[in-house]
C-alpha positions in Angstrom: 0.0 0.0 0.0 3.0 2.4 0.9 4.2 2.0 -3.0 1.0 2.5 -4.4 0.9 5.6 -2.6 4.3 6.9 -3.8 3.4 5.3 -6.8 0.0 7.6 -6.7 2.3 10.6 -5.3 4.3 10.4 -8.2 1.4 10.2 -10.9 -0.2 13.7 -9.0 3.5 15.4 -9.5 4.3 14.1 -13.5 0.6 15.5 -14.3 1.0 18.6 -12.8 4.3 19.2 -14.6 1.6 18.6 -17.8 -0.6 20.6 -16.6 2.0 23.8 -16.3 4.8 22.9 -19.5 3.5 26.0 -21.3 4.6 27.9 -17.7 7.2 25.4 -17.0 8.9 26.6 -19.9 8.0 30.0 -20.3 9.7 30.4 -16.7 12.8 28.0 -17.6 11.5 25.2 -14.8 13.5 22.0 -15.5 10.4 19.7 -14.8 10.3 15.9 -16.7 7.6 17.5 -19.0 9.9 20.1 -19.9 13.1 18.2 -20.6 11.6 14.9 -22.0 8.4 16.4 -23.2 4.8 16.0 -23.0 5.1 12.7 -25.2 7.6 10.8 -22.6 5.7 12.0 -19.9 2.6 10.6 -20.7 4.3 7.2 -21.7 5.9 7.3 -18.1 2.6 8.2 -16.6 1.0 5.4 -18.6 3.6 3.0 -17.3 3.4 4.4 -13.2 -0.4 3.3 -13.7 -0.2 0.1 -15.6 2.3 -0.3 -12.3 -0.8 0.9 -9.6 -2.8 -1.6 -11.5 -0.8 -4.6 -10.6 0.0 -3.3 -6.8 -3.6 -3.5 -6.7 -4.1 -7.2 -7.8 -0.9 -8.3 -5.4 -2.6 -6.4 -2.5 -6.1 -8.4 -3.3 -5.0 -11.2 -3.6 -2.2 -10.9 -0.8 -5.7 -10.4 1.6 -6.5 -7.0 1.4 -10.3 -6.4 2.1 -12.7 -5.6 -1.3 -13.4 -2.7 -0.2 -9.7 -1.5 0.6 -8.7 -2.5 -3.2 -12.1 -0.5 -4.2 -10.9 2.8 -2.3 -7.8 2.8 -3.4 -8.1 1.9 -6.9 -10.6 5.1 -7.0 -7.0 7.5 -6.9 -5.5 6.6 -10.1 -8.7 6.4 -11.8 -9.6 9.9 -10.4 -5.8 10.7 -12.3 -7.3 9.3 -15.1 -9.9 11.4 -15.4 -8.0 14.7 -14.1 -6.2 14.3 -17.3 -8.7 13.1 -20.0 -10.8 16.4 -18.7 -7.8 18.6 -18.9 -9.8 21.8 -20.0 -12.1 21.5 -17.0 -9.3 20.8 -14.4 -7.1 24.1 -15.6 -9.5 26.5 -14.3 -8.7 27.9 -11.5 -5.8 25.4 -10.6 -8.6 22.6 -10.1 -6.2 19.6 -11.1 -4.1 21.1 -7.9 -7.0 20.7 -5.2 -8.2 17.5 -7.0 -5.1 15.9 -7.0 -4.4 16.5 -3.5 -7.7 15.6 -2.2 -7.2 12.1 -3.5 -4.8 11.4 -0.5 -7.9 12.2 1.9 -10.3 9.6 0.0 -9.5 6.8 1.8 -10.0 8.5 5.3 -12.8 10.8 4.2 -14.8 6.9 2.7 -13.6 5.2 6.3 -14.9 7.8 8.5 -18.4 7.5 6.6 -18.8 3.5 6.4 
């Protein structure tokens, strides 16, 4: 579970540097967008999730609950869709607070059920 995070923590910081390359570079920040480009990026994002995907089948099937796999599996899938609705997350910086919600989902579901 500790990789996945870092895994997950890792995903929120490659799509932010997506999110700003047009500042990134305007302002001459080194990030992995700007020096590999948005093309390498996304391939290394793609790889990081295929990654989440199978920490998620090891933890199932290593015994953690349904319902722990369901919760978590809910971050990168929430990446997912933070950068397939790119247009909608730039305003206002919404990929920002989205992103670092996603580390509160887990507590914020277990402090409902």
């Amino acid at each position: 579970v500790l990789i996945f995070y870092i895994l997950s923590a890792w995903i929120n910081l490659l799509s932010i540097s997506l999110f700003e390359l047009d500042y990134d570079k305007d302002t001459g920040y080194q990030s992995l967008a700007v020096s590999a480009g948005r093309h390498i990026t996304l391939w290394v994002l793609r790889v990081l999730f295929m990654i989440s995907a199978i920490l998620l089948v090891v933890a199932s099937r290593l015994g953690l609950p349904d319902i722990g796999v369901a919760i978590l599996a809910m971050i990168p899938v929430i990446q997912v869709l933070i950068l397939y609705k790119k247009q909608y997350f730039l305003r206002n910086e919404r990929y920002r607070i989205a992103g670092d919600l996603l580390y509160l989902l887990p507590a914020i579901v277990f402090s409902v059920i």
